[in-house]
C-alpha positions in Angstrom: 1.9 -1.4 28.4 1.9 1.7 26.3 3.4 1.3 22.8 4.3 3.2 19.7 0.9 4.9 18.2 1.3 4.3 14.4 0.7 8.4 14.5 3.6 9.4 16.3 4.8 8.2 20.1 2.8 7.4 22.7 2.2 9.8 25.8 2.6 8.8 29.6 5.1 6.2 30.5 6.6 5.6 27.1 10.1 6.9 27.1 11.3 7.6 23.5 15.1 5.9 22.9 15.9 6.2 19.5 13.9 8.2 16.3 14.4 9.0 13.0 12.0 8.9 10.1 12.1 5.8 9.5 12.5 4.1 12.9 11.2 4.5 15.8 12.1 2.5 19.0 11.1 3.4 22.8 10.6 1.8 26.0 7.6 1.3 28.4 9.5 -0.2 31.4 10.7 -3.5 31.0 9.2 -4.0 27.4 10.4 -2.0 24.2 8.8 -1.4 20.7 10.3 -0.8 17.5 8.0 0.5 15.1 9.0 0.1 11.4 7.7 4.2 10.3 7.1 4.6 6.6 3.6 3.8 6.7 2.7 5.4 3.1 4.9 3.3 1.5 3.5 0.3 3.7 6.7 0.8 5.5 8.7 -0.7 2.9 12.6 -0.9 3.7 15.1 1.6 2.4 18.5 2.4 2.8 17.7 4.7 5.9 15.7 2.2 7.3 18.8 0.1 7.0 20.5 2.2 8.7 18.3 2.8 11.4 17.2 -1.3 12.1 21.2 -1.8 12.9 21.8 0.7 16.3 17.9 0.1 17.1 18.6 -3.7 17.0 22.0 -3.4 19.2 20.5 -1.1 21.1 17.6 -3.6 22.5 20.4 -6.0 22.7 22.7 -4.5 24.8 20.4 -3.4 27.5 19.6 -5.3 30.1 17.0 -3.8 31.6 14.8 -4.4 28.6 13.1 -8.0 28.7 10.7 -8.0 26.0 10.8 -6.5 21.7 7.8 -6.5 20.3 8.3 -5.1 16.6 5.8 -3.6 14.5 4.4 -1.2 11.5 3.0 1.8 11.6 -0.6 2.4 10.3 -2.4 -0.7 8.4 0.5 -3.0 7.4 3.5 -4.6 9.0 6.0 -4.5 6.0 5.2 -4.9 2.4 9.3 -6.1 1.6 11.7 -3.7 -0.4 11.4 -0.5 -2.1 10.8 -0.9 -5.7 11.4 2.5 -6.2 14.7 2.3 -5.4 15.6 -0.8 -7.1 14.4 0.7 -10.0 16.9 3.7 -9.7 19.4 1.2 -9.5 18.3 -0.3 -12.2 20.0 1.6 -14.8 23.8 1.4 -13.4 26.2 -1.2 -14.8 25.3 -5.0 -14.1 28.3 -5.1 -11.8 27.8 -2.1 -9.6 24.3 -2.9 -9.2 25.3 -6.3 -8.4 27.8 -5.1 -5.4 25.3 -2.0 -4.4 22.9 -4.7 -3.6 25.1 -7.3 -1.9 26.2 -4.5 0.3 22.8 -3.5 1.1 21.7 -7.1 2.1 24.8 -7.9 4.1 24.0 -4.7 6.0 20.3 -5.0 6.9 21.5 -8.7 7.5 23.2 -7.3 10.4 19.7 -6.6 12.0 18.5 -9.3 11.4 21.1 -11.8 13.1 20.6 -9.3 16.0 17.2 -10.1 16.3 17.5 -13.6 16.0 20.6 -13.8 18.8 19.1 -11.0 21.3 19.1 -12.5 24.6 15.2 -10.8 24.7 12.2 -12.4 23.2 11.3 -10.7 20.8 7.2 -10.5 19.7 6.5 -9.5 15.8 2.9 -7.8 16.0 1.6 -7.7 12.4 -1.2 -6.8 10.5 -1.8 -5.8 7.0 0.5 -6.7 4.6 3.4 -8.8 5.8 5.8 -9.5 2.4 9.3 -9.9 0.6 11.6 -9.1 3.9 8.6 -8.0 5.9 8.2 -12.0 6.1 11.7 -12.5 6.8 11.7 -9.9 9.3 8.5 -11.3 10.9 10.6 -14.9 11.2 13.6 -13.5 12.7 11.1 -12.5 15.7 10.3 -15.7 18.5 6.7 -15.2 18.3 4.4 -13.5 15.8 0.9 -12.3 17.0 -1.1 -11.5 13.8 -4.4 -9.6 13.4 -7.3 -11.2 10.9 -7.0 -9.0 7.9 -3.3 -9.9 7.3 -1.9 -11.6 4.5 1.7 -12.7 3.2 3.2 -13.1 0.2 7.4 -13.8 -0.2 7.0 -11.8 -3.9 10.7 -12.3 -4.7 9.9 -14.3 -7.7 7.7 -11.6 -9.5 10.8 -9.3 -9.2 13.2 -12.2 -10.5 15.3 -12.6 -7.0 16.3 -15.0 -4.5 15.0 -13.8 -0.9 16.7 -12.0 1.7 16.4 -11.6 5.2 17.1 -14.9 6.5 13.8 -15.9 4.5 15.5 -19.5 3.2 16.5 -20.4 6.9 13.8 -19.7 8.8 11.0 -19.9 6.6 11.5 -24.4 6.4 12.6 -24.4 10.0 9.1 -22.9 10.9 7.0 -24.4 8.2 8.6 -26.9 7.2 10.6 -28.1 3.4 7.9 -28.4 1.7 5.8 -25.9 2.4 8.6 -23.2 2.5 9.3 -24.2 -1.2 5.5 -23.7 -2.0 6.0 -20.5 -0.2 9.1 -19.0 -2.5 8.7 -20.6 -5.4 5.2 -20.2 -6.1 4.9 -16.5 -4.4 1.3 -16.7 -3.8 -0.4 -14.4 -1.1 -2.2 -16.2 1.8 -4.3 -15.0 4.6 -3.9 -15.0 8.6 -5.9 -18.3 8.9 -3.3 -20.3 6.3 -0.5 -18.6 8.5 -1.8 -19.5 11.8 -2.6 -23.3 10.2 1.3 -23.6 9.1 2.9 -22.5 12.4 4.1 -19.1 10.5 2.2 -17.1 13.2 1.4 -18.1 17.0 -2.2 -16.7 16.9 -4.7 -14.6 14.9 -7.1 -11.9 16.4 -9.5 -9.9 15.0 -7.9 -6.2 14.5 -9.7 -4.6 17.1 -8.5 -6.9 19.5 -4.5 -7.2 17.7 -3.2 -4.4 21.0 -4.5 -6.3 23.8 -3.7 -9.3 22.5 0.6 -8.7 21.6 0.2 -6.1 25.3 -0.7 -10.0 27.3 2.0 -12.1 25.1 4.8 -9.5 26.0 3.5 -8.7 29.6 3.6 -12.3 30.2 7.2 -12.8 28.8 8.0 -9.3 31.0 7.3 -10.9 34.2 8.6 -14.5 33.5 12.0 -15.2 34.4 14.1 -13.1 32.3 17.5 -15.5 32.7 15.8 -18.5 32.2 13.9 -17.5 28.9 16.9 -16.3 27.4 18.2 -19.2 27.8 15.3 -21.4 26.5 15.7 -18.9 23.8 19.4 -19.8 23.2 19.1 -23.5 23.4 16.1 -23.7 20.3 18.3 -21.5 17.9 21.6 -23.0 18.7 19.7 -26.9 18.6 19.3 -27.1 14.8 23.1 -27.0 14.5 23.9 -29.3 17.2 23.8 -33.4 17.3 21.3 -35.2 20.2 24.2 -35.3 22.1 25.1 -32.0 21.5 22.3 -30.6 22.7 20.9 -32.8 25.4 24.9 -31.2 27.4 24.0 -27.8 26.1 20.7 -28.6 28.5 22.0 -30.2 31.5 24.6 -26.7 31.4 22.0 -24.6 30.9 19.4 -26.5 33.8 22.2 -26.6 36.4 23.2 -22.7 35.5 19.6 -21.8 36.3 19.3 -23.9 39.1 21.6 -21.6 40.7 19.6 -18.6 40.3 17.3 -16.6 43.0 14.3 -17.4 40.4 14.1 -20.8 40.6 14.1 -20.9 44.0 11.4 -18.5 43.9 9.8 -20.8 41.3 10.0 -23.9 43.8 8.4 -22.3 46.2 6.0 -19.9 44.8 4.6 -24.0 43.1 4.6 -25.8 46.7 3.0 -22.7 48.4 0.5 -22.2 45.1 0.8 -18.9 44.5 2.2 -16.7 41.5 6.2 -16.6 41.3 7.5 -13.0 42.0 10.6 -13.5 39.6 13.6 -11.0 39.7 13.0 -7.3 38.1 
């Protein structure tokens, strides 16, 4: 399970798919890693960032031989949220322009983000460092988030006088819940990996050393399950918030009696009664 080095790509197996300064996104078999690469600037998103999350998002999505994202920083911080710097260059044009130059900008990276969060692929957000603004969001939009020790997060839109973006005010209460989500934006306070991991916003914490081999188990695991039948577990919890019981509880018997016409779950069945591992479809 080689991934992106936060120096450059990996050797060996890893097959570069898509780079640019900003992004980079390759594959190691069944499992692929996008790797957010500004790391002097705490890979903080820009417009060419934007540009580059889009195609690397659609990418992952429309290949079926992938199984697994895990998304990532380079060097010591997942994603510290927007560039300053270039909000401040916009500062100075006309209220209106600046006002449809941004909604533009949002709309597009939104874009990504909705790609992330439909992908028929789990997706695994590997973070460490500093995980703020739309690094947060970003880190929500992934299914699981596998965070090192010396991380902390901080939403920060309310120290720049701005609502957050991302997806940040739908995921963030569906994860942590209303009241603590408000905390969260309205307060903008930084917190550490253990008050993450206590609120749900992350699945585990590891110390840094141990951060690789940790997100390499989570997404070898999820490589090997049965790709058709996690995707669809996938589908069912984001589609269930905006269903009724009843609703949902047809969306399941579909989905159960779709999989139970599969090759894996009669591998499943069996590979239980004869108590050994499942050898589920490549």
């Amino acid at each position: 399970f080689p991934r992106i080095s936060p120096h450059g790509p990996a050797r060996g197996r890893l097959r570069p798919l898509l780079m640019n300064e900003t992004v980079l996104l390759a594959r190691a078999g069944p499992v692929a890693t996008l790797t957010l690469n500004r790391p002097d600037a705490l890979n903080v998103l820009d417009e060419a960032m934007v540009d580059a999350l889009i195609p690397a998002a659609a990418d992952v999505a429309a290949d079926s031989g992938i199984r697994v994202l895990v998304v990532q920083g380079a060097g010591k911080h997942f994603m510290a949220g927007g560039d300053i710097r270039t909000f401040a260059r916009e500062s100075s044009r006309p209220p209106d322009e600046r006002q449809r130059s941004f909604q533009r900008l949002v709309e597009r990276v939104h874009v990504a983000v909705e790609t992330l969060a439909r992908m028929p692929q789990p997706v695994v957000a590997r973070v460490q460092g500093a995980v703020a603004g739309f690094g947060l969001s970003l880190m929500n939009a992934c299914d699981l988030a596998i965070a090192s020790d010396d991380a902390y997060f901080a939403a920060g839109y309310r120290q720049i006088g701005i609502t957050p973006d991302g997806g940040g005010t739908w995921s963030l209460p569906r994860i942590v819940g209303q009241r603590r989500a408000l905390g969260i934006l309205l307060r903008g306070e930084r917190f550490g990996a253990a008050d993450a991991l206590a609120m749900g916003l992350v699945n585990r914490v590891v110390p840094l050393a141990e951060l690789d081999v940790a997100v390499e188990a989570v997404a070898r695991a999820l490589a090997d399950g049965p790709h058709e039948a996690l995707s669809a577990t996938k589908r069912l919890l984001r589609d269930s918030l905006d269903r009724t019981l009843s609703g949902q509880l047809q969306a399941e018997a579909v989905s159960f009696g779709r999989l139970s016409a599969t090759d894996d779950f009669v591998e499943g069945v069996a590979s239980f009664l004869e108590k050994r591992p499942p050898r589920f479809s490549r």
